[in-house]
Steps between C-alpha positions, in 0.01 A plus 500: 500500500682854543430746224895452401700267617824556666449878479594717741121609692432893381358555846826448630600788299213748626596786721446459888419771732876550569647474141386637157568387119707757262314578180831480298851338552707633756835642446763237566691735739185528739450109527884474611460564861268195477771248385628443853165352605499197164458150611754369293341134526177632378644617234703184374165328578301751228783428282372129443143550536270561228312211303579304138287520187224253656461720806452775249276424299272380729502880655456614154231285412349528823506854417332505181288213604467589821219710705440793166510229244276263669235773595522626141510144317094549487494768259721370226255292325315847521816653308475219246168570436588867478809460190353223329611133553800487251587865579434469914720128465796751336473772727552243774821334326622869409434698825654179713854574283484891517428404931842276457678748349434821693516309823846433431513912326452595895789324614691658208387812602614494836826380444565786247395735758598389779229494692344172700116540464242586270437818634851638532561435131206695434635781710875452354324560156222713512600678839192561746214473213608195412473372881145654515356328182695148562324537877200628380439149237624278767239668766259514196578106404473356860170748561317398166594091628274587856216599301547207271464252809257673675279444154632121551399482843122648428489242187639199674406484842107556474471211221688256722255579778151523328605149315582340862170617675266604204222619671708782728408739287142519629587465856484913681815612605708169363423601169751780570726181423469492125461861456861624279525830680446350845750234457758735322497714850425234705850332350711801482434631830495206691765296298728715304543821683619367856736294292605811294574661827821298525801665446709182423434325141638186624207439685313441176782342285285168477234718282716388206456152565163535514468672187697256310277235673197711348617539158507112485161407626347787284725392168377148610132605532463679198687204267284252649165673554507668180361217310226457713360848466147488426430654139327784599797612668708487221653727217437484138700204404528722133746752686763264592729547247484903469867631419445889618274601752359844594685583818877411410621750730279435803652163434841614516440666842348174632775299414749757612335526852535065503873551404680782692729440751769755420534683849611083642777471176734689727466239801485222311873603314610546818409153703719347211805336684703606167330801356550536139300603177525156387334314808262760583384460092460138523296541818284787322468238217396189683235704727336691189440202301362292826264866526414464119427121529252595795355760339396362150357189656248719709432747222480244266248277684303739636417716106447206376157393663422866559634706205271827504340473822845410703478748786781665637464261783491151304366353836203708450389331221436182646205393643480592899400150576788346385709362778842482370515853389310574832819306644734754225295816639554446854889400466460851297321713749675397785862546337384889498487490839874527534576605179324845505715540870808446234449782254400757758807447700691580134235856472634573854867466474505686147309831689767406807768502312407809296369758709654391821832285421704722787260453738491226784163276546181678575213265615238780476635539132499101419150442634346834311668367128406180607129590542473714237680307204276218607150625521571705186542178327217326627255808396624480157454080550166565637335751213763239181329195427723436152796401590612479164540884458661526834779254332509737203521825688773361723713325252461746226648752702709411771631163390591626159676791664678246699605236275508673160548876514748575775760219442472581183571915569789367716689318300488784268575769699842275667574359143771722250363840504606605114358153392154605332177281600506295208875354527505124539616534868133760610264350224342276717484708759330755301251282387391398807472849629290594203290207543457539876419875453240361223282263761546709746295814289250229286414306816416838723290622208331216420416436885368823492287448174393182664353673831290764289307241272288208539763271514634662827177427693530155648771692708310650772370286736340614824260237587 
């Protein structure tokens, strides 16, 4: 299943070692010497392509629900158990509309400036700072998601091996097997970085299927499994029905990090045979709610047998033994595989397209950012046992930047510039700014809070 359907491949975009991709529109007058060489029939044949509101919301869906959502599904019974059950169920419902609405804010955005990507309405805005920090999150984002599945790989893979042969561990040499740090390098270097080296994302466009394949078995798992948990595995029943929780905002940057898929919005407009506001808001509607739905059944399910000891990984609080969620943590594990491939190839085209947009294909250059993005990640995966914080870190930062604060900035900034913030028309928009800027500053401090006391311990984990 490609990663969207009916979209135009972005490796056929990429630069070749004869050609090179502007940074900014071209003047018209320099692309007119080109008009002689337009296949006319081509054209008339892009003229009818595109897909209808089914075709698009199954790219948007498969977006949100896709290879990010399905990797980060784990943690939100974690976030839950973070806000509070009444609180973390709002949260949910509340941060699933604000997703619906400034997805559809970015395609405002670029039609009020002009532009045709995410990127280039930062720049049209905010000139070259606002390129930098919009390519900064998005490098930030996909970087934070490799160390979040290398953590998955180290907590999935070992369990599914030790419960299948149970007494490797005390074999020499094959207990290397069911050793976390062995298997983390042992994956990433045999598995993940020779398909990383690829240059073409095609080649791993069925990772979304797989994902969405995942996210079933493990919602599955969890729903059925859950009532089987042995009691000394579960939470205190008492703490079910807690309305705030201590770590709203570490909450908010879980969920946030499950829901953004801002930089696809653009694509997604696009592949619409009839792009309008209207069609593109029903298919933002339809896919959030079919996110939301997905979402509260796993976070539900999974706080409710666990409630202060749900981990940040719900599959690690079931028993190792148990085979379905053995079945859940391979289906998990091996997802990361291709998934990890994914997010590095979006690192390597942001520092591409940044530092050297004007210049043609390098292989020395791809396999060096290749090499080095990747075995940073795994270091940090290696030394990170909680994925939990990683989720925080990741999605208190970059994906609030990315869904919350810079539509939000945009908007106001191409909006009436004698209107002040709090007209009807930028209200909104200033809200969400303020309350972007908010989680962004509460969730670094408390992360940092966290790390320096007792509660940042379990974090740490080299053996």
């Amino acid at each position: 299943m490609p990663l969207l359907v009916g979209l135009m491949d972005a490796s056929a975009a990429r630069r070749t070692p004869d050609t090179t991709i502007p940074m900014y529109e071209t003047d018209h007058m320099e692309n007119r010497e080109g008009l002689s060489d337009v296949d006319l029939d081509d054209l008339a044949e892009k003229q009818w392509s595109g897909g209808g509101l089914l075709n698009s919301v199954a790219n948007m869906a498969n977006s949100i629900l896709g290879a990010d959502f399905a990797n980060n599904v784990v943690g939100l019974p974690y976030a839950v158990s973070q806000a509070g059950f009444f609180f973390g169920i709002v949260l949910l419902v509340v941060l699933c509309a604000v997703t619906d609405w400034t997805i559809r804010l970015v395609v405002i955005n670029a039609k009020l400036s002009g532009r045709a990507s995410y990127i280039e309405v930062m720049n049209s805005c905010f000139g070259p700072s606002g390129r930098a920090a919009v390519s900064f999150f998005q490098f930030s984002f996909a970087f934070g998601g490799m160390c979040a599945f290398g953590i998955i790989i180290g907590d999935t893979i070992p369990h599914v091996i030790r419960s299948i042969f149970p007494t490797l561990h005390t074999i020499p040499v094959l207990s290397l097997l069911t050793n976390r740090q062995f298997i983390i390098t042992l994956c990433t270097t045999c598995v993940s970085y020779p398909l990383s080296l690829y240059r073409d994302i095609h080649k791993l466009s069925r990772a979304s299927g797989l994902a969405l394949l995942s996210m079933l078995v493990i919602v599955s798992a969890v729903l059925i499994e859950g009532s089987h948990v042995s009691p000394d595995l579960k939470g205190d029943p008492s703490k079910r029905l807690t309305v705030v929780g201590p770590g709203v905002f570490q909450a908010i940057g879980v969920i946030s990090f499950a829901f953004v898929c801002h930089h696809n919005s653009l694509l997604i407009y696009g592949s619409l045979k009839t792009p309008t506001l209207d069609r593109f808001a029903q298919v933002t509607h339809i896919s959030t709610i079919i996110s939301l739905v997905a979402c509260c059944t796993l976070a539900i399910s999974g706080f409710w047998v666990f409630t202060d000891r749900t981990q940040g990984n719900i599959l690690n609080n079931f028993s190792g033994n148990d085979a379905l969620i053995n079945v859940a943590r391979f289906c998990f594990g091996l997802n990361m595989f291709t998934t990890l491939p994914l997010e590095l190839f979006v690192c390597r085209e942001v520092i591409e397209q940044y530092f050297f947009s004007h210049e043609s294909y390098n292989l020395q250059r791809h396999v060096f950012f290749t090499t080095t993005i990747l075995f940073s990640s795994m270091f940090l995966s290696l030394i990170t046992c909680d994925l939990g914080v990683t989720l925080e870190i990741t999605g208190g930062v970059s994906a609030t930047a990315l869904a919350y604060i810079f539509p939000a900035a945009c908007y106001l900034k191409l909006t009436n510039p004698h209107a002040p913030w709090y007209s009807r028309a930028k209200l909104p928009a200033s809200a969400c700014l303020a309350f972007g800027m908010a989680v962004m500053s509460v969730s670094i401090l408390q992360v940092i809070h966290r790390a320096y006391t007792p509660l940042g311990e379990p974090k740490i984990c080299m053996t």
